[in-house]
TITORMAR-466128 format. One record per residue (C-alpha): residue number from 1; residue in three letters; x, y, z. Coordinates in pm, 1 decimal. Layout:
% residues N
ATOM pos code        u        v        w
ATOM NUM  ALA        X        Y        Z
...
END
This chain:
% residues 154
ATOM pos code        u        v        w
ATOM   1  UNK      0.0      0.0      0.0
ATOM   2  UNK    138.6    330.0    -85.8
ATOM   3  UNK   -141.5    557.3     37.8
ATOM   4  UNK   -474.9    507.4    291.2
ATOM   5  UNK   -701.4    817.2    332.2
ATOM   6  UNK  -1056.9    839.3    467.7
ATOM   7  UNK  -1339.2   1143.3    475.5
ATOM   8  UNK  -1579.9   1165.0    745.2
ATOM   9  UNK  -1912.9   1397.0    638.1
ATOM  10  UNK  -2233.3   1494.0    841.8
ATOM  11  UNK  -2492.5   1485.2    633.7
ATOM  12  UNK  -2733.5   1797.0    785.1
ATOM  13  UNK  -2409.2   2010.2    772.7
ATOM  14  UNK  -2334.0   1890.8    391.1
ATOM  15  UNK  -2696.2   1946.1    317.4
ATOM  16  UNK  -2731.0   2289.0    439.8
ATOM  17  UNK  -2359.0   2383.7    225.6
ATOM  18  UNK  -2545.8   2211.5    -33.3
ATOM  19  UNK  -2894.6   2377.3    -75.4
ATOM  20  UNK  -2730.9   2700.4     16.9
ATOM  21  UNK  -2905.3   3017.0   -218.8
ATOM  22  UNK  -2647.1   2998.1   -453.0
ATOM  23  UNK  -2448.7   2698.1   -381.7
ATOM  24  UNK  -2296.6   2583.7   -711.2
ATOM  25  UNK  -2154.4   2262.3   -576.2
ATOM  26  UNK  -2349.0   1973.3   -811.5
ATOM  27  UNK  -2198.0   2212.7  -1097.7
ATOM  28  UNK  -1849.0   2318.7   -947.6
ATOM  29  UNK  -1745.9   2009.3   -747.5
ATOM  30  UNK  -1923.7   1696.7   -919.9
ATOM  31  UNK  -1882.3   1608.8  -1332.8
ATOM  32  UNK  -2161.8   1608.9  -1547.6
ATOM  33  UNK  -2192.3   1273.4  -1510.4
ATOM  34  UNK  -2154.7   1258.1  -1108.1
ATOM  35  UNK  -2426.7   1502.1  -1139.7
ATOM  36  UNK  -2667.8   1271.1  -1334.8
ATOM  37  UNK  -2629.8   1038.5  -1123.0
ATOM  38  UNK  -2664.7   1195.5   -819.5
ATOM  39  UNK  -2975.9   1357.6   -949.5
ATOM  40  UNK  -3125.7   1049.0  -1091.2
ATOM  41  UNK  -3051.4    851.2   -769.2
ATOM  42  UNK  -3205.1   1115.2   -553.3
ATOM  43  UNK  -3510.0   1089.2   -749.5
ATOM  44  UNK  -3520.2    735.1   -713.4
ATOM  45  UNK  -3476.1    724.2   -342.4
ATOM  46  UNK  -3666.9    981.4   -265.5
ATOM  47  UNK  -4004.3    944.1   -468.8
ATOM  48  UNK  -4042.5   1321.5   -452.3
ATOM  49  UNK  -3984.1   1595.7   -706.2
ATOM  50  UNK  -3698.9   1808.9   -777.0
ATOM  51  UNK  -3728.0   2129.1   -584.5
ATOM  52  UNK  -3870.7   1935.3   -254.7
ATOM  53  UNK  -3711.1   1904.4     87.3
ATOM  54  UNK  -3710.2   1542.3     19.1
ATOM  55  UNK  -3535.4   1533.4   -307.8
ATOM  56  UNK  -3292.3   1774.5   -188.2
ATOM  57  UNK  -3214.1   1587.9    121.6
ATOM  58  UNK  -3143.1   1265.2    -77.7
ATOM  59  UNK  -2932.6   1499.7   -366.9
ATOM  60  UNK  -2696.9   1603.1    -43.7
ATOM  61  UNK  -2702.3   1233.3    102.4
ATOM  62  UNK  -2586.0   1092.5   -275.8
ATOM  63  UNK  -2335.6   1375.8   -296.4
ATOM  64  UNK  -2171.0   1357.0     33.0
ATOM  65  UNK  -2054.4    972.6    -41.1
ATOM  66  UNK  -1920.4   1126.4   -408.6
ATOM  67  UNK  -1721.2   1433.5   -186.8
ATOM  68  UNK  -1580.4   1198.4     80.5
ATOM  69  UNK  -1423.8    960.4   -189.4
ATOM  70  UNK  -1271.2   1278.6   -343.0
ATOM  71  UNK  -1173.9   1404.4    -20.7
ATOM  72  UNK  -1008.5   1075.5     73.1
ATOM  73  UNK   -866.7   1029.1   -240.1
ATOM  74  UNK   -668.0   1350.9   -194.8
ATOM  75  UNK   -598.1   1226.7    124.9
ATOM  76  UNK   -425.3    897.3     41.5
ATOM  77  UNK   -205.1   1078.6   -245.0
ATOM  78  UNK    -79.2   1283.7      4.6
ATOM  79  UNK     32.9   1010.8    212.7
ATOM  80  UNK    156.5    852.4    -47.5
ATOM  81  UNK    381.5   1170.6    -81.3
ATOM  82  UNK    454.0   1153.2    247.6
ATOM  83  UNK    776.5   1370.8    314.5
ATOM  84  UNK    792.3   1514.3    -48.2
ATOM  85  UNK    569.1   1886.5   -126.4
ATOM  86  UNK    236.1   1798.9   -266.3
ATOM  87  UNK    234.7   1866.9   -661.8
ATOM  88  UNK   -123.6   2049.2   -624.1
ATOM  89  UNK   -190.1   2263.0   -393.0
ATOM  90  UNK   -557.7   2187.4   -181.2
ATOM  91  UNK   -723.2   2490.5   -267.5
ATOM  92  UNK   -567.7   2436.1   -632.6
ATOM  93  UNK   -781.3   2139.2   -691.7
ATOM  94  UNK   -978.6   2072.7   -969.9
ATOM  95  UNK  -1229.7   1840.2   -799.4
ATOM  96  UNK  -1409.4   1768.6  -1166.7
ATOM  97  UNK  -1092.0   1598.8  -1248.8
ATOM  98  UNK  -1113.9   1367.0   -982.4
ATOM  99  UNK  -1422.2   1150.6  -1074.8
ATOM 100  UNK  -1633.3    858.1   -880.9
ATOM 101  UNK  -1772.3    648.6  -1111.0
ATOM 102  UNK  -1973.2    282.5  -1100.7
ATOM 103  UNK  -1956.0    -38.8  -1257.0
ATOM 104  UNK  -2281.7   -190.9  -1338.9
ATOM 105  UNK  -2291.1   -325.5   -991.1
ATOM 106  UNK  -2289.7      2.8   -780.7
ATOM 107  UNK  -1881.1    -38.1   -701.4
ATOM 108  UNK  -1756.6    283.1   -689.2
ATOM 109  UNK  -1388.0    307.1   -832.4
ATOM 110  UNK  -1204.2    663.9   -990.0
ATOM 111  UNK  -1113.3    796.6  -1278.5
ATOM 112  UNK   -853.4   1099.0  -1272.0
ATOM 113  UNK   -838.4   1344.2  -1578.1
ATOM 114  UNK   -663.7   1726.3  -1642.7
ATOM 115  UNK   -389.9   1795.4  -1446.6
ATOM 116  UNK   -448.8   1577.9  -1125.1
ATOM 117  UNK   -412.5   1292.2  -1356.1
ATOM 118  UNK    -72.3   1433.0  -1486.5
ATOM 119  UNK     83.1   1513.2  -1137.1
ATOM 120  UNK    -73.2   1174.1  -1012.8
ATOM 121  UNK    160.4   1019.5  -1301.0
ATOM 122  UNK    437.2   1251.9  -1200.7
ATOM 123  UNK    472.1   1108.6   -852.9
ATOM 124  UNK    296.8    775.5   -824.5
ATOM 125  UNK    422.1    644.9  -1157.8
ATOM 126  UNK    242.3    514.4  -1491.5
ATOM 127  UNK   -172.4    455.5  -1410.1
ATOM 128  UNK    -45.2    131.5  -1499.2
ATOM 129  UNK    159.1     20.2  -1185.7
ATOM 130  UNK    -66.2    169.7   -935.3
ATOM 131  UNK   -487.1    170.0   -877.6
ATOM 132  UNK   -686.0    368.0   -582.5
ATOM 133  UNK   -930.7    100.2   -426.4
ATOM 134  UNK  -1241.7    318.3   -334.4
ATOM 135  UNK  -1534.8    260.7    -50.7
ATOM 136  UNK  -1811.4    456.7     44.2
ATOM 137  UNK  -2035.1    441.8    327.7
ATOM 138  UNK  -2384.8    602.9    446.1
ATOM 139  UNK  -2493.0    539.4    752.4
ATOM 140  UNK  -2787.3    765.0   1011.3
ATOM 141  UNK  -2666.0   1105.3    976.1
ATOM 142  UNK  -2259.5   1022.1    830.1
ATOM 143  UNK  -2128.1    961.8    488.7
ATOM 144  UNK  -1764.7    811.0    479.8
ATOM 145  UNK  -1524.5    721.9    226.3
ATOM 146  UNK  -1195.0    556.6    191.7
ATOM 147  UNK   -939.4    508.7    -63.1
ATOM 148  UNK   -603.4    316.1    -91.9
ATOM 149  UNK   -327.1    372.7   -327.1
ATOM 150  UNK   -192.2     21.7   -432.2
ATOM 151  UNK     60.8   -140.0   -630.1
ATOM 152  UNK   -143.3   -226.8   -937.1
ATOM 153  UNK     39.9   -605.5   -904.1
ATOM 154  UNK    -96.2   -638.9   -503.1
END
């Protein structure tokens, strides 16, 4: 294992962040495609509309798995950069080029793109010899996430 990190998120805090007037994070931190899904599994879970308490409560608790995997994921490259400067700074993040996506059996895994995939190559080595393993978590008012940079071989 080269890297662990984990993200911790309360869910009435994330939701209120969230629905904020203004709050541009389904467009700013999630893709197009995070967004979609979000959206579509919100609607799902819920059974109410878009624009509802409900459906906006179940948008925030589908998001805040999506922003702890991010989170951690940032997390684990740092440990695995453990004693060497971090090529991206935090608040330089792109966070649309780190992105959660699912096989057809709701496994969550990550696909980097931009420049987070380029300094990822820069200091991990080749996508090829190296994979981030990726869990997420809901449970009562918490979403958590964890990732672990591997040896692609292990």
């Amino acid at each position: 294992m080269r890297g662990l990190g984990v993200d911790l998120v309360s869910l009435p805090e994330f939701a209120a962040q969230v629905g904020a007037p203004g709050s541009t994070f389904l467009t700013g931190v999630l893709t197009p495609r995070e967004a979609r899904r979000v959206r579509s599994r919100a609607a799902a879970t819920s059974g109410a509309r878009p624009g509802s308490a409900r459906y906006d409560e179940a948008v925030a608790r589908h998001a805040s798995g999506l922003w702890a995997a991010k989170e951690a994921f940032i997390k684990a490259w740092s440990c695995a950069l453990f004693g060497s400067p971090p090529l991206i700074g935090t608040d330089d993040v792109d966070w649309h080029e780190i992105e959660v996506i699912h096989d057809e059996w709701n496994r969550p895994s990550l696909t980097l793109h931009g420049r987070v995939a380029a300094a990822c190559e820069e200091s991990l080595g080749a996508p090829s010899t190296w994979r981030a393993l990726v869990s997420i978590s809901h449970d009562g008012e918490y979403a958590i996430a964890q990732v672990a940079i591997v040896d692609a071989s292990g």
